[in-house]
N, C-alpha and C positions, 0 to 999 in steps of 0.2 A: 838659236842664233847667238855668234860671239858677241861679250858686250863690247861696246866701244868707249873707251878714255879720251878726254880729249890732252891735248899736249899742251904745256905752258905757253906755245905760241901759238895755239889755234885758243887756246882760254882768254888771251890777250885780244889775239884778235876779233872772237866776240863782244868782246867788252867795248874795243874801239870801234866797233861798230853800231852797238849802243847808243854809245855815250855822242856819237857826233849824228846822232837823229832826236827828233824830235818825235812826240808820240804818236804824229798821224801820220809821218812816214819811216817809222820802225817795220826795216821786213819780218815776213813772217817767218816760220819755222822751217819752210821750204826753199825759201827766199836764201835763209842761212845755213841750211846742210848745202846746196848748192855755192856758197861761198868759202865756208870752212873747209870743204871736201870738192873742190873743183872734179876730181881726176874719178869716181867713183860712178856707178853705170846711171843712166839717168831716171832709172824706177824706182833707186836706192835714196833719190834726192827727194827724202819726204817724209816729215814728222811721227811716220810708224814707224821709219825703218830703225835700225841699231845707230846708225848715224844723225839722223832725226833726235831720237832718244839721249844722246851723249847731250846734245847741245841744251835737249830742255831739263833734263838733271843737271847742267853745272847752271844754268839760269834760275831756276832754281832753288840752288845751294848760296844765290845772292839775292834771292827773295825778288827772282825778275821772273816774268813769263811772256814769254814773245804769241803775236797774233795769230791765230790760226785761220788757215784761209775760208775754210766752211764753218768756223765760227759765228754765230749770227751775234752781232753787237742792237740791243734793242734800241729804238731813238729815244730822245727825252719827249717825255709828253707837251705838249701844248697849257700854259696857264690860261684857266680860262676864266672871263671877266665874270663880275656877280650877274651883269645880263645877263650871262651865257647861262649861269647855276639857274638861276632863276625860271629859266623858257626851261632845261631841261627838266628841273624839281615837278615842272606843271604837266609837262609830255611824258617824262618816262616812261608813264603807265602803257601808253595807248600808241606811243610811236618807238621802231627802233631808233638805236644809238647811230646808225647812217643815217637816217634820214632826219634826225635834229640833226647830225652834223651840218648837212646840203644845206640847214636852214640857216644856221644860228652863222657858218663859215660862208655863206649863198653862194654851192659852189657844189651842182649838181653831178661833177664828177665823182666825187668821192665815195669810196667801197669801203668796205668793213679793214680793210687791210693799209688805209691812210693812217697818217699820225691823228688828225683831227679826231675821226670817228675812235681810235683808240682813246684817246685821251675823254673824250665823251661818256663812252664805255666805262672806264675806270673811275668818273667822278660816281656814273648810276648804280655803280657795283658801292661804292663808299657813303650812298645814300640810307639813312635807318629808316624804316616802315616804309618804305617804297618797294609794292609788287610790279617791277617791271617788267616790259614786254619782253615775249620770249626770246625776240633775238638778241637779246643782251645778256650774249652767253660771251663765255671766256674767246677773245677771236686769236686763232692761229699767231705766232712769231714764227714768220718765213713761210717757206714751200715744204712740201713733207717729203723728208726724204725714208725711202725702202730700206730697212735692213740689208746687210751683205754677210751677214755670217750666223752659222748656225746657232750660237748660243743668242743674238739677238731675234732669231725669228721663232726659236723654242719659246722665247720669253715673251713673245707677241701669243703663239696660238696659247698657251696658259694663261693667256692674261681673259681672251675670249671663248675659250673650248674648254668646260669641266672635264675634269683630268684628261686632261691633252697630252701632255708629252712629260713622261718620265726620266728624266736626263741621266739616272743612271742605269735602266735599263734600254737604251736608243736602239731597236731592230733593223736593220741594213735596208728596210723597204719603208722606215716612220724617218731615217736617213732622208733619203732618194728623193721623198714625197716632201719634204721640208726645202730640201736646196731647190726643187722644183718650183714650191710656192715663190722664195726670194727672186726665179726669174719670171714667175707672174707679177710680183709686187713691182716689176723694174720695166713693165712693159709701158710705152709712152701713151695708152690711152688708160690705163689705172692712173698715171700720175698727174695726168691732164686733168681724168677726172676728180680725184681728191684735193688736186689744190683751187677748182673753182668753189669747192666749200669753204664759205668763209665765214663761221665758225668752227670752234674744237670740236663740238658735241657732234654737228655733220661728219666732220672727218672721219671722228673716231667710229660714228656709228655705221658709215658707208666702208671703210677699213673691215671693220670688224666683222662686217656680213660677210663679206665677200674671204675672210679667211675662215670664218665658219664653213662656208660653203667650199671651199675649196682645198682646204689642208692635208686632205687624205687621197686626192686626184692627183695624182704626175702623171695620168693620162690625158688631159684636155690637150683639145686641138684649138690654135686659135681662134676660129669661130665662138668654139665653146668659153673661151678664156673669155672674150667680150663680152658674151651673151650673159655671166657670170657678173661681170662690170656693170652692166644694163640691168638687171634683178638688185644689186646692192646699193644701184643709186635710185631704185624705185624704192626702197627701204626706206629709203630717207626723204622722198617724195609723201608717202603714206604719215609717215613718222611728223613732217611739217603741215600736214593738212591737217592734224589730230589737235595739233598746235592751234591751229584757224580753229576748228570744231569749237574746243575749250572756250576759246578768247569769247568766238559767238556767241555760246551759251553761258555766261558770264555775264555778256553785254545782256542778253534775254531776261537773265533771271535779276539782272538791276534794273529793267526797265518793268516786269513785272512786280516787285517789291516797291517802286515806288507809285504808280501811277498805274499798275493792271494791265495794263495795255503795251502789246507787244509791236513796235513797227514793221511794216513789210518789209521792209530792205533786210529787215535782221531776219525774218525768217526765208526770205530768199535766198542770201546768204546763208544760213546755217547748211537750208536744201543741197545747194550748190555744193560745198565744201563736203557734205555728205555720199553727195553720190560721184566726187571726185576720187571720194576715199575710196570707195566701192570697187571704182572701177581701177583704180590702181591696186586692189589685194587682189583682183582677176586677172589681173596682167601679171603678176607675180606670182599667182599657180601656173598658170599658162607656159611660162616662161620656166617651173622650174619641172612641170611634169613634159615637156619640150623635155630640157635637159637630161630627164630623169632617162624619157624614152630613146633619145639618140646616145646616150653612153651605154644603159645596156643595152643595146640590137649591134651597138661597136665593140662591146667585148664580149656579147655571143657570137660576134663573127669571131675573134679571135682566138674563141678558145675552139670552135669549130677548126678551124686554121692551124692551129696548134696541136689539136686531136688529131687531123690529119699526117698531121707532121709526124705526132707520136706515131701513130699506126704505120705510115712509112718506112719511120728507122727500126718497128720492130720488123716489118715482113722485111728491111733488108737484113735485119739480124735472123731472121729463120733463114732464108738463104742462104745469110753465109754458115747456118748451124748446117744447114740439107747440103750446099758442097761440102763442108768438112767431113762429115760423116760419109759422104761419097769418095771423097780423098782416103779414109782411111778402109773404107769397105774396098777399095781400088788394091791398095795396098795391101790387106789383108789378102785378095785372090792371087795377086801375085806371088806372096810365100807360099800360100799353100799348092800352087802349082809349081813352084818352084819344088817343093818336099814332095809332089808328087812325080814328078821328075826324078828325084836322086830314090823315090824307093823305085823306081821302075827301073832300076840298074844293081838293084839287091841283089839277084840271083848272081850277076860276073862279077859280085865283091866278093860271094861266098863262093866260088870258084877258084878265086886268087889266093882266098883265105886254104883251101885246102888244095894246091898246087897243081890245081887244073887247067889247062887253059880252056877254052869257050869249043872248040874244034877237038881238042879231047874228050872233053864230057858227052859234043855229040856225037863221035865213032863208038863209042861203048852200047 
């Protein structure tokens, strides 16, 4: 793509555009290719394009950088009072960072993706000798957005798939089966699914199954693409009851270390969360030897289908080898009765040859 310069007066007038905004209503990048380049087609009016690019290399070249609109800008955390430190210093262990927030903020709306509970989060993370509960993992900044291009989604299956994809040997079918995955990653119930995770470690680990399982198929049919969706978030079902198991027998083995004596509730509990797991790694064979069974008996039909197919165009290819050969065996009788013809007029050529006519030779 040509590059694009801007001109002294489109430089000017970025500047005085600038210059007469303040920082929370400076347009963006898109904002101002659509200003600097009115006249220019409207898909072109956007920080990848060449005209995009002009404006953020001379911004720049003046140590400015204008707001990008899928930019995620993080919030300022919440400062939180010595109560707040305090109630959480004594919880962290035993409760997530949502739900000291509901308490310490009393305000039972709040989800791992508030300012509150972040800022909760980050004090527990900035805590020394404190084993906190497991949900106070690192929580998502924003919605997760799909890859769209292939060097991004080569660099997702290699980040999860042992030796996945060799980017300078890429086969025209590890192609196909790639740009394939990027329109499963963009389907609206994968994205649904992965942004009600609200930690990173869910995301990633629900993400990552489902590319595992998926990266070498560009044959799923929607059904299957789902049913694919439903197995990777049972992964992370399995994955957070393992989590309960731990926590349980934790709480077991401090209640036996002090006092020998184990409460029922904790071995009810452990029971519970055990035969939860159980039945969620059953439903995740189930679900994948399902899959395993309706992809191949789908592409034994096809190669049956395809067989047929081949078999087809060779009996049309015998065909048309048996007319041709008929064509020319046709052809072939026709010369030779053709030369059987001119020898059957032999005898009156060698009559002409020695100056007979036909009616002479026969009076003699």
């Amino acid at each position: 793509m040509k590059k694009i310069d801007l001109t002294n007066d489109q430089q000017l007038k970025v500047l005085e555009i600038w210059n007469t905004n303040d920082n929370e209503s400076l347009p963006g990048i898109k904002e101002l290719t659509s200003l600097i380049f009115p006249d220019i087609e409207e898909d072109l009016k956007d920080g990848r394009s060449s005209y995009g690019r002009a404006i953020k290399d001379f911004l720049a070249s003046r140590n400015l950088k204008a707001k990008s609109r899928t930019e995620y800008e993080p919030k300022d955390r919440i400062d939180l009072t010595s109560e707040h430190k305090e109630y959480i210093e004594k919880n962290a262990s035993t409760m997530s960072a949502v739900h000291i927030a509901r308490i310490i903020f009393e305000n039972e709306k709040l989800s791992n993706l508030n300012i509150e509970t972040r800022s909760v989060n980050d004090y527990i993370k900035s805590l020394p000798n404190i084993v906190s509960y497991a949900d106070t993992e690192e929580i998502p900044e924003g919605n997760y957005r799909p890859p769209k291009t292939f060097e991004k989604i080569s660099n997702k299956v290699n980040r999860y798939v042992l030796d996945g994809i060799n980017k300078d040997q890429v086969s025209a079918q590890q192609k196909n089966s790639l740009m394939t995955l990027i329109a499963y990653l963009h389907t609206y119930r994968f994205i649904h699914q992965i942004n009600s995770y609200l930690s990173q470690t869910d995301r990633d680990l629900f993400e990552s199954s489902f590319i595992r399982y998926c990266f070498d198929k560009p044959d799923l049919t929607q059904e299957e693409v789902d049913q694919y969706i439903i197995l990777s978030s049972e992964v992370v079902i399995s994955s957070n009851i393992q989590k309960t198991i731990q926590m349980v027998q934790a709480q077991i083995d401090a209640q036996v270390e002090n006092d020998g004596k184990i409460p029922m509730a904790l071995i009810e509990a452990s029971n519970t969360a055990r035969n939860e797991y159980n039945q969620c790694v059953t439903r995740q064979q189930k679900l994948i030897n399902d899959l395993k069974i309706k992809r191949s008996e789908r592409l034994s039909k096809q190669i049956k289908e395809n067989a047929s197919i081949l078999n087809l165009v060779q009996l049309w290819k015998e065909k048309d080898s048996r007319d041709q050969m008929i064509k020319l065996a046709n052809k072939r009788r026709e010369i030779v009765k053709q030369e059987i013809d001119r020898l059957s007029s032999l005898d009156e050529i060698k009559c002409k040859i020695m100056g007979l006519s036909e009616g002479e030779l026969l009076n003699e």
